[in-house]
C-alpha positions as CSV (number, residue, x, y, z in Angstrom):
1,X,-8.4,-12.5,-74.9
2,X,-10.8,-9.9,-74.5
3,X,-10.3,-6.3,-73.2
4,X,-8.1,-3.4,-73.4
5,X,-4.7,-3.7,-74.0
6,X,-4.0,-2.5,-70.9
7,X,-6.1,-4.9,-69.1
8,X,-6.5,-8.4,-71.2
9,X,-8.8,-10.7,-69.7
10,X,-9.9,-14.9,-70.4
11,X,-11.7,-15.8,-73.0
12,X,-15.6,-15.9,-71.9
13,X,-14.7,-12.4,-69.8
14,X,-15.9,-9.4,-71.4
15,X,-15.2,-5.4,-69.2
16,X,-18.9,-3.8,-69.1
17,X,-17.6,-0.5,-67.4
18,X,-14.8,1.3,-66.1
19,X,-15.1,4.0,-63.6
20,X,-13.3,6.5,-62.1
21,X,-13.1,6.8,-58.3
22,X,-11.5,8.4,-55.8
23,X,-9.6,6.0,-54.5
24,X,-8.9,4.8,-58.1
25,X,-10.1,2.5,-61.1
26,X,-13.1,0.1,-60.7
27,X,-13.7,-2.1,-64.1
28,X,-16.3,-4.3,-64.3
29,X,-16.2,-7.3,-65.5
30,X,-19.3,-10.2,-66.5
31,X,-18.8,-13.6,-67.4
32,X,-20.3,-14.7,-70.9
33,X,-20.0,-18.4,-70.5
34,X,-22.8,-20.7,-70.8
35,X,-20.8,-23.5,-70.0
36,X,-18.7,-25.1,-66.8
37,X,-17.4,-27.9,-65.9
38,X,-17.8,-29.0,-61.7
39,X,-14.5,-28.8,-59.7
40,X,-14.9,-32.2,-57.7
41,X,-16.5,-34.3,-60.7
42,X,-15.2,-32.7,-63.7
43,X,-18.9,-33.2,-65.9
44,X,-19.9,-30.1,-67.8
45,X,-23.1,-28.6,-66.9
46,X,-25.3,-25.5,-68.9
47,X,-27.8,-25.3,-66.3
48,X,-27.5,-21.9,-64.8
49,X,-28.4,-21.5,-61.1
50,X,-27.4,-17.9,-60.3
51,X,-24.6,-15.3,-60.6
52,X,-22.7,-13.5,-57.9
53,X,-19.9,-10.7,-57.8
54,X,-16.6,-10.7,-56.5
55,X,-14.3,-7.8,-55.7
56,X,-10.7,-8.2,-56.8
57,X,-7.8,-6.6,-56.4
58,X,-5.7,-6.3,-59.5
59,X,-2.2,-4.8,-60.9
60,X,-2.1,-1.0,-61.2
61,X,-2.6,0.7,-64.1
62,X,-0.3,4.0,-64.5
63,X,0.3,4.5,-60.7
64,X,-3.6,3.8,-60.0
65,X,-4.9,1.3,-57.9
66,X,-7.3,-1.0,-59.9
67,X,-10.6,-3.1,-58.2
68,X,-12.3,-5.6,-60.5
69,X,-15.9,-6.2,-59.7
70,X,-16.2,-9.5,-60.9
71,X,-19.7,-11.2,-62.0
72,X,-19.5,-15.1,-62.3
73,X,-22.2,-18.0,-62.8
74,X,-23.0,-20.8,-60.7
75,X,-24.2,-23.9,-62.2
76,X,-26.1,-26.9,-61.0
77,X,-24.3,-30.4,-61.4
78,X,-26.5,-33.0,-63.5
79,X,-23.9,-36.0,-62.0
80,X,-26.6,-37.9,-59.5
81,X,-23.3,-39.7,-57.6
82,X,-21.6,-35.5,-57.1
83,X,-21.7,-34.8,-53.7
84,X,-21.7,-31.0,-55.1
85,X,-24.9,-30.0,-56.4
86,X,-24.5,-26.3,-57.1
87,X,-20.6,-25.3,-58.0
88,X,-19.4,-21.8,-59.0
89,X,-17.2,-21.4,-62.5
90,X,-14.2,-21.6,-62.4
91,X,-11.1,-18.9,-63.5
92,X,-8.2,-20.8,-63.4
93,X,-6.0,-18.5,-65.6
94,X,-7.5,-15.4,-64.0
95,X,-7.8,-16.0,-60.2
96,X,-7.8,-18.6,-57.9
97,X,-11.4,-19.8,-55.9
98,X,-12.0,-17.7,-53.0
99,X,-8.8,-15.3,-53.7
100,X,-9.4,-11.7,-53.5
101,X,-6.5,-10.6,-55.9
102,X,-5.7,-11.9,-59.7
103,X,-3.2,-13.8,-60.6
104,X,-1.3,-11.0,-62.3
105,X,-0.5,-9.0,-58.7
106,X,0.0,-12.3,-57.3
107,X,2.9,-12.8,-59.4
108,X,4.0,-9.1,-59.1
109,X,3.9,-9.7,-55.3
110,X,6.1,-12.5,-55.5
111,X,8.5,-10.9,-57.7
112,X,8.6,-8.3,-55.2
113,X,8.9,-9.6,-52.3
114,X,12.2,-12.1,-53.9
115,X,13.9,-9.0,-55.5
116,X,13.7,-7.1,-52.0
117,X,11.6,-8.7,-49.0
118,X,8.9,-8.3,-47.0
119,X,9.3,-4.4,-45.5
120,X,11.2,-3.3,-47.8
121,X,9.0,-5.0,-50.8
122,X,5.6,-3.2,-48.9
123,X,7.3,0.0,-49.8
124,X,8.3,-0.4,-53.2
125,X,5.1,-2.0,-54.0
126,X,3.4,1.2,-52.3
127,X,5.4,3.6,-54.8
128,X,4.0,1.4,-57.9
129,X,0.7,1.9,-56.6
130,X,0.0,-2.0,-55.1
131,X,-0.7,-1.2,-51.3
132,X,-0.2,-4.1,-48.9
133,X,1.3,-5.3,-46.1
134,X,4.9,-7.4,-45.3
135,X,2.9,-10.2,-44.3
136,X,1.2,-10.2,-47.6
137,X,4.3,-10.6,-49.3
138,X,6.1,-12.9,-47.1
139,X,2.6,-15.1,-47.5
140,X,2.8,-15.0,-51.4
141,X,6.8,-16.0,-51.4
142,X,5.6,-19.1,-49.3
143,X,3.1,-19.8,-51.8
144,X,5.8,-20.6,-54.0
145,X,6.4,-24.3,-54.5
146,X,9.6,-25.4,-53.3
147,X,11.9,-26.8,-55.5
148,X,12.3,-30.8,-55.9
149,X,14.5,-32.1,-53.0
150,X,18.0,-33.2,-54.6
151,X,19.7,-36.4,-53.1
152,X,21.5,-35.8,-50.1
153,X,24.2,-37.9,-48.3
154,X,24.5,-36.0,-44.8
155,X,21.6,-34.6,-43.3
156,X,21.3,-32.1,-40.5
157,X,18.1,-32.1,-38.5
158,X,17.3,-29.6,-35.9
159,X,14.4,-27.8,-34.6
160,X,13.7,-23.8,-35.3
161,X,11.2,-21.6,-33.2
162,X,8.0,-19.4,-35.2
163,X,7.1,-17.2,-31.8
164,X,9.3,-16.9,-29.4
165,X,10.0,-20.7,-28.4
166,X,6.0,-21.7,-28.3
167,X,5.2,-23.6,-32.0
168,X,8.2,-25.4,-33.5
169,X,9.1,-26.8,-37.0
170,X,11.8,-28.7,-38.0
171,X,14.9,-27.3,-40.4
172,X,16.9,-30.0,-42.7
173,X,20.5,-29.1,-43.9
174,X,22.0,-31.0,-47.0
175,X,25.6,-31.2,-44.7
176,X,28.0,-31.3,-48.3
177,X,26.9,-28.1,-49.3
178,X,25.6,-26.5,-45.8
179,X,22.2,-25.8,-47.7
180,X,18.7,-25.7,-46.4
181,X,16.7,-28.4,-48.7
182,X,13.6,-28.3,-46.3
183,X,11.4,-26.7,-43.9
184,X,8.7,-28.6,-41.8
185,X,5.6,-26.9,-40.5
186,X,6.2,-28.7,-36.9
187,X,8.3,-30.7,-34.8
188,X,7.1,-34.1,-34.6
189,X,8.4,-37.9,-35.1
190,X,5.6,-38.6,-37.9
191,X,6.6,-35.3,-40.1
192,X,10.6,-35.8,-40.1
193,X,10.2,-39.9,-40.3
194,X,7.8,-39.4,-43.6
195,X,10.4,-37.4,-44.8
196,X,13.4,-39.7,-44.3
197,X,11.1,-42.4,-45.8
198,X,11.2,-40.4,-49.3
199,X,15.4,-40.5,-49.1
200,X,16.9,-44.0,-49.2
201,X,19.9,-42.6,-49.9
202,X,20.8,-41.0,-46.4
203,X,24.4,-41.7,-45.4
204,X,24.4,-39.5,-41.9
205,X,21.9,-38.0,-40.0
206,X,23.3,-35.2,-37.2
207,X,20.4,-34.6,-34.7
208,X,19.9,-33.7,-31.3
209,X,19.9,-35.9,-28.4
210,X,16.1,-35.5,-28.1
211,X,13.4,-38.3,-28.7
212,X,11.4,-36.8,-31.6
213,X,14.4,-37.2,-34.1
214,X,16.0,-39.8,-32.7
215,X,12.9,-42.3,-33.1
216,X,12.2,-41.3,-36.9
217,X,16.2,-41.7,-37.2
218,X,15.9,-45.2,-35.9
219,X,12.5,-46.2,-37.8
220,X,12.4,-44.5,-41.0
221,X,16.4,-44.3,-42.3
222,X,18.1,-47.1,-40.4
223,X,20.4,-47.5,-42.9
224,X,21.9,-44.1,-41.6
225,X,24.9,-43.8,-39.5
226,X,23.4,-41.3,-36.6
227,X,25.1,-38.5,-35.6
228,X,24.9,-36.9,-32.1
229,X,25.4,-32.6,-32.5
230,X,28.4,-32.2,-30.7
231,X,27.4,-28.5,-29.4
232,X,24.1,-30.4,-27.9
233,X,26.2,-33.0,-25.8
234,X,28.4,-30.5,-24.3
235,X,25.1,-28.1,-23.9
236,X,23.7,-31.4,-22.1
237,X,26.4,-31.5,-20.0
238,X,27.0,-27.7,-18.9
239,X,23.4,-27.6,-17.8
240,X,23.4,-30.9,-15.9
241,X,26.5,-29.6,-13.7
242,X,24.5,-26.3,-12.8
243,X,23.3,-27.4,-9.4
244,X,26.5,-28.9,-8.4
245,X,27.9,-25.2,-8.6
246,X,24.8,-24.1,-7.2
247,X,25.3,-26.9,-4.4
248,X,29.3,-26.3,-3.8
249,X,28.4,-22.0,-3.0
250,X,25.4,-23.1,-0.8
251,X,28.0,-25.3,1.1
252,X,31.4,-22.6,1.0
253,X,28.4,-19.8,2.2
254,X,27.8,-22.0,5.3
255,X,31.4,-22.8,6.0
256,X,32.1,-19.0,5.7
257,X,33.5,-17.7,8.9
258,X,31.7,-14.6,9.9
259,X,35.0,-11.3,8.9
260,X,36.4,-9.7,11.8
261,X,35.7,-6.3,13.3
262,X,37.1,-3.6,11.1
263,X,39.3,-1.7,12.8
264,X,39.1,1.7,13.9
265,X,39.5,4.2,11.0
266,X,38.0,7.7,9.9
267,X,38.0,6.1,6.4
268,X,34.5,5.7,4.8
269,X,33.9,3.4,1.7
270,X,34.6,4.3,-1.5
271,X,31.3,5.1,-3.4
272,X,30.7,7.0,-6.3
273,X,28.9,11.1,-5.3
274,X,25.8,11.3,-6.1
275,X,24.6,13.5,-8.2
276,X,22.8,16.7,-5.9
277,X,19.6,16.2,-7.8
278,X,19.5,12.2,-6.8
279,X,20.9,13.5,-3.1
280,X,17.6,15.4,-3.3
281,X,15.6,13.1,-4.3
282,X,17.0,10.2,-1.7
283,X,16.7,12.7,1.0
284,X,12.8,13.6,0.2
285,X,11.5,10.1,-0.2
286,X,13.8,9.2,3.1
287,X,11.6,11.8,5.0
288,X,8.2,10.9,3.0
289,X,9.3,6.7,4.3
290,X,10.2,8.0,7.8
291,X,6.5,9.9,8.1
292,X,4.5,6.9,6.7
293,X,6.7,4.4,8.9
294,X,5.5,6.5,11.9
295,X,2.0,6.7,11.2
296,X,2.2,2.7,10.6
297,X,3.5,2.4,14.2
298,X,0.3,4.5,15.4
299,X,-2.2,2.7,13.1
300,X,-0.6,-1.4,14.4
301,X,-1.1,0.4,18.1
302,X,-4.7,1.3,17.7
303,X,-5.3,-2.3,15.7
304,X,-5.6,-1.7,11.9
305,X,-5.2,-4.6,9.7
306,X,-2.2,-4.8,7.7
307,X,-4.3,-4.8,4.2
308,X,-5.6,-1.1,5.6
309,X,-2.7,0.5,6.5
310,X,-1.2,-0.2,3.4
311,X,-4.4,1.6,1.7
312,X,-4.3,4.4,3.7
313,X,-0.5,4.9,3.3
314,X,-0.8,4.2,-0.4
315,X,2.1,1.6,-0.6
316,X,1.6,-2.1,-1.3
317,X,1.2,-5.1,1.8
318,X,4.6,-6.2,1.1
319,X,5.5,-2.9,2.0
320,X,4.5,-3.0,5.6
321,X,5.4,-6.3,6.1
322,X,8.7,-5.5,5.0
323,X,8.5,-2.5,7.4
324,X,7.3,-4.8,10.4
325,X,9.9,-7.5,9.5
326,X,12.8,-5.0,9.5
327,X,11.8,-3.4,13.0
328,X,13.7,0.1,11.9
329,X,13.0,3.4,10.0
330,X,13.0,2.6,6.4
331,X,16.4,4.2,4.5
332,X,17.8,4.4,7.8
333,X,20.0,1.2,7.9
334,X,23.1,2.0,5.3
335,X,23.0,0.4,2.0
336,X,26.2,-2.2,1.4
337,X,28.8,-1.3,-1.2
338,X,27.5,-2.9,-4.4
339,X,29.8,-4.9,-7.0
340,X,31.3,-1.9,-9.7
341,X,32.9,-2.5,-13.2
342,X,35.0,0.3,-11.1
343,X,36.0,-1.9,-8.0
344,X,39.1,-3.9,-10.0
345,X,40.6,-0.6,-11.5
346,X,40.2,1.2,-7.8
347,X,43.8,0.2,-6.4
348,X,45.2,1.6,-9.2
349,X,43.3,4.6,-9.7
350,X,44.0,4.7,-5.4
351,X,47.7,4.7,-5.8
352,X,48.1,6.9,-8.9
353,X,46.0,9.7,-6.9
354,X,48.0,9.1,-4.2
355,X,51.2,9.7,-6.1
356,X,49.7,13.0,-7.4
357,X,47.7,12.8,-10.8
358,X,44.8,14.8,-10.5
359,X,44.3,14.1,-14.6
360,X,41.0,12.4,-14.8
361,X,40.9,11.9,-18.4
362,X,45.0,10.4,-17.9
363,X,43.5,7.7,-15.4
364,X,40.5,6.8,-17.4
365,X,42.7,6.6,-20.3
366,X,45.3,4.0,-18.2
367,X,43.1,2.0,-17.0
368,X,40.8,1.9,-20.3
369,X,44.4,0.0,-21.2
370,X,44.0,-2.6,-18.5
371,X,40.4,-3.2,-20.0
372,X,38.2,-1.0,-18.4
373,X,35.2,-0.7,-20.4
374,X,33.2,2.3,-18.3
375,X,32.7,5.7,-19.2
376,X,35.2,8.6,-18.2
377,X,31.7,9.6,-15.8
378,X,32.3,6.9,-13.9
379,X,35.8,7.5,-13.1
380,X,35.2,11.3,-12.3
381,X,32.3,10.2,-10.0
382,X,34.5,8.0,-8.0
383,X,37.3,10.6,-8.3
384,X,34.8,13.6,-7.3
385,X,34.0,11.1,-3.6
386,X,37.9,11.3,-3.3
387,X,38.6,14.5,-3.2
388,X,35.4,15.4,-0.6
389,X,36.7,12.9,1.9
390,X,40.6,12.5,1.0
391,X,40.7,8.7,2.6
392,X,38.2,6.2,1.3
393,X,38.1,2.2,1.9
394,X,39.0,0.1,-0.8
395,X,35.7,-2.4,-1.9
396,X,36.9,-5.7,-1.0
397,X,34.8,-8.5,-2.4
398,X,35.2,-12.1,-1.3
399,X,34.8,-14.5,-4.4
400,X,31.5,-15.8,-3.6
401,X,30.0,-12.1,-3.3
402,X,31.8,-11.0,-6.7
403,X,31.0,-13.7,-9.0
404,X,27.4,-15.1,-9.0
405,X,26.5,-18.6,-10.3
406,X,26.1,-18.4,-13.6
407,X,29.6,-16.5,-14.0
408,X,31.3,-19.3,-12.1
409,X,29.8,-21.9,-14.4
410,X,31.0,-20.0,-17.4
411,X,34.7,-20.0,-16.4
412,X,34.3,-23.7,-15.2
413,X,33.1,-24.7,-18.6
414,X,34.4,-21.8,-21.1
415,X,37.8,-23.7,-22.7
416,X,40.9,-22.2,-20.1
417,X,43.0,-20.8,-22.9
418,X,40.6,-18.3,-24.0
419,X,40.4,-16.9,-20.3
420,X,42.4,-13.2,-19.2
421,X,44.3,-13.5,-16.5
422,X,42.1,-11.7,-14.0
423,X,39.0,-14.4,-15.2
424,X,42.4,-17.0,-14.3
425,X,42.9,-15.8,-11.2
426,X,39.0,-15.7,-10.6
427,X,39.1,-19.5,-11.6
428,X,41.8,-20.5,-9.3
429,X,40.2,-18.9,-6.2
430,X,37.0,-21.0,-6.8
431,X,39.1,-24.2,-7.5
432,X,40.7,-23.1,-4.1
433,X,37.6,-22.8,-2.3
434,X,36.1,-25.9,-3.1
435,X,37.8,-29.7,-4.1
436,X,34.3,-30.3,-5.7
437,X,34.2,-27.1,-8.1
438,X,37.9,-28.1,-8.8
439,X,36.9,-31.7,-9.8
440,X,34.7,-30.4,-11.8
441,X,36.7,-28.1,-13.6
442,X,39.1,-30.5,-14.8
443,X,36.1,-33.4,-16.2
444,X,35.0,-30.0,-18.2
445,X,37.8,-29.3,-19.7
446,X,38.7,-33.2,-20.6
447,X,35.6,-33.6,-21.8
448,X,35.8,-30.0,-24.3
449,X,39.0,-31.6,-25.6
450,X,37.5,-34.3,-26.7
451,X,34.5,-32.5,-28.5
452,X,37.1,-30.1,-30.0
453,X,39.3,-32.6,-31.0
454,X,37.0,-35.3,-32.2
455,X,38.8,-37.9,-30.1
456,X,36.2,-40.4,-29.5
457,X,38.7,-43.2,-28.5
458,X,39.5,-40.7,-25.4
459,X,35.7,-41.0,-23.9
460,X,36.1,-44.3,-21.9
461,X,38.7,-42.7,-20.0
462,X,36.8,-39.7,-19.4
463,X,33.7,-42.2,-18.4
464,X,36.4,-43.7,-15.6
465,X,37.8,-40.5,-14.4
466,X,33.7,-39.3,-14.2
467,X,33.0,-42.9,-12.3
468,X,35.8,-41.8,-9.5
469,X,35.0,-38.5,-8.8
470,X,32.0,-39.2,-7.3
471,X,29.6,-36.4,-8.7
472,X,26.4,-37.7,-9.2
473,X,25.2,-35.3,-11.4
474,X,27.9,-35.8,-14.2
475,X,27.4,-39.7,-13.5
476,X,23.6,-39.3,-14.4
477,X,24.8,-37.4,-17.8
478,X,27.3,-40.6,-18.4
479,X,24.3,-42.7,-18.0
480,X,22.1,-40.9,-20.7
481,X,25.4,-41.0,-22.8
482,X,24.9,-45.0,-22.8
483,X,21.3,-45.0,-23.5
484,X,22.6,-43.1,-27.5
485,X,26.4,-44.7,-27.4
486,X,26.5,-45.3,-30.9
487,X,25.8,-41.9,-32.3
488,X,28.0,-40.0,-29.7
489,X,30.6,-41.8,-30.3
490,X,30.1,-40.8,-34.3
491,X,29.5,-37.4,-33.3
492,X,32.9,-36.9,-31.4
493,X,34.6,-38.7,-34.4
494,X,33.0,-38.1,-37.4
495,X,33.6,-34.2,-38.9
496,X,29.5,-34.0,-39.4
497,X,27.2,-31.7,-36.8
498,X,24.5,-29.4,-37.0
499,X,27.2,-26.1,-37.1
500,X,25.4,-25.0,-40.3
């Protein structure tokens, strides 16, 4: 090899120059051969055509960054049936066609970027003079070929998300040894089938219920026992009971009776003081709202369109129609009490004032105990509205107004042992309030046994109690249950799922 020591090069390379610059070392470098052989027909050719440079980036040499300007030949190709006519030489122990870095930092790179990673790797490769970007490095370990795919017995196949849940690829977990063997560029029946193809010896697939996986399954390893995920099936079935909850508080919000008259009391409700800069604040946008309500009322009098008044106000159209729909002063109507982490702790905090302690700190610290998980400002702004007005009105929150939705789903379908006992008491009222939710609670919680347990036998009994309940949406997810029988019964049997 040719060159410095500190720079050895191919044979057929030869360094005309090196030059100092500022922002380091630029060597260049011409190529002596008279010979090359084409990269698509593989004849030799001596007939030069031209030359052209390339400018590479190579390893640094004592903390300097080091450019190669590269001079190769391109040949013509004497093979009549060559589809190329003109090809360029090729440098395949030096750099790679159209790369724009040797080898030699390419391997540095890598070794990088495994040692460390990809931000952390852009430093360190910064400090030995090598400036380039995480990407860069990430790109380079990718590069890497992958090591041949041992047999596997058990596979796990699920789906994994490159930008925020648009492109998808596929992941594959050897289920013995809860390893990743594989990673596919996309999620798709032909990519995961071809790869089943190449593994005759799959045992056990665990998938997903979806139909991407579950054809190639059934075409491409037959031989394999599927698997349904067991976290998917219950996933299937918590979302597919959504709208009966949403359906059951639609229903108990109708059937509400309208609450009685208050009665007469000099109590107002307990909210927490405001702070006198927010006070402020509320008061000077009050009297800004009340001056731009008024001069709405003159404008809709003389005839001004809605779209102009709101220009010449500068607020939005929503704004005014919200101010026409409501038929009052904006900020004048008083805002309703609003749920508080406060609200549950307030009795207590009511009757130990009551009884004397006037220790914030002491009744943030007690109820801290009971599982208060506010700040100690939160506490002294409640206690601060208490000692302005002496009596205050306890919050009182029916269930429906306290626990939204999405909460009462999660304690219908999170496993009752692991619930506190206010989160009990909580479920009970709900069961209470509705024969429907309380149905619904206890074909949950059979069913989570089962998928806990692995008792498979158990889910013909579940499919009966299901079949009298009369819930339609639960009946629709025993139907799609059917359609994939086989591997849901192995996956709430066998110990295999896509955990890993």
């Amino acid at each position: 090899m040719e060159g410095f020591a500190c720079l050895p090069l191919p044979p057929g390379l030869r360094i005309v120059e090196i030059c100092q610059q500022e922002t380091g070392l630029l060597i260049t470098v011409f190529s002596e051969r008279t010979m090359a052989s084409c990269p698509l027909c593989s004849q030799e050719s001596d007939a030069l055509h031209s030359h052209y440079q390339r400018r590479l980036k190579d390893v640094p040499s004592g903390g300097q960054t080091v450019s190669i300007l590269l001079t190769v030949h391109k040949f013509f190709c004497h093979n009549t049936q060559c589809q190329r006519k003109i090809f360029t030489e090729r440098l395949p122990m030096f750099v790679e066609p159209w790369a724009q870095m040797t080898l030699r930092l390419v391997d540095a790179l890598q070794a990088i970027g495994l040692a460390s990673s990809g931000s952390l790797g852009t430093r360190l490769a910064a400090r030995l003079g090598m400036k380039t970007s995480w990407m860069t490095i990430l790109r380079r370990i990718m590069d890497i070929p992958s090591p041949e795919v041992p047999s596997v017995t058990a596979l796990g196949i699920d789906d994994f998300s490159f930008k925020r849940g648009r492109n998808f690829g596929t992941i594959l977990v050897n289920l013995s040894n809860h390893k990743v063997i594989d990673l596919l560029p996309e999620r798709n029946v032909e990519s995961a089938a071809a790869w089943m193809q190449r593994h005759p010896e799959i045992e056990y697939v665990s998938r997903d219920r979806g139909n991407d996986y579950t054809q190639a399954t059934r075409a491409d390893a037959p031989q394999a026992t599927a698997v349904a995920d067991r976290f998917h099936v219950l996933k299937n079935l918590i979302e597919s009971i959504e709208p009966v909850v949403a359906s059951c508080y639609k229903e108990l919000r109708r059937a509400q009776e309208p609450l009685p008259a208050p009665p007469v009391s000099h109590a107002k409700e307990w909210r927490q003081a405001s702070a006198p800069q927010h006070e402020h604040q509320r008061m000077t946008r009050l009297a800004t709202n009340q001056g731009r309500y008024a001069e709405m009322l003159e404008l809709q009098k003389r005839g001004v369109k809605t779209s102009e008044i709101a220009q010449r106000l500068g607020v939005t159209t929503r704004t005014i129609q919200n101010w026409i729909k409501r038929g009052g002063c904006p900020g004048s109507q008083r805002r309703q009490h609003r749920k508080s982490i406060f609200d549950p702790y307030a009795p207590y905090v009511f009757s130990r004032w009551n009884k004397g302690c006037r220790d914030v700190s002491l009744l943030h610290q007690e109820i801290q105990a009971q599982g208060f998980s506010g700040s100690i400002r939160v506490v002294y702004r409640f206690i601060q509205t208490l000692r302005h007005q002496g009596t205050v009105e306890l919050p009182v929150h029916p269930i429906l107004n306290r626990i939204s939705v999405r909460e009462a789903l999660w304690l219908i379908a999170h496993p009752s042992d692991e619930l506190n006992e206010a989160e009990l008491v909580d479920l009970k009222m709900l069961c209470e309030a509705s024969a429907r939710l309380s149905t619904l609670h206890s074909l949950i919680q059979a069913f989570e046994r089962i998928v806990r347990k692995r008792e498979g036998h158990q889910l013909e009994h579940w499919k009966q109690q299901v079949a009298e309940s009369g819930i339609a949406e639960v009946q629709r997810f025993v139907k799609g249950l059917e359609r994939d029988k086989e591997a849901v019964l192995a996956g709430l049997t066998l110990v295999y799922s896509n955990g890993q």
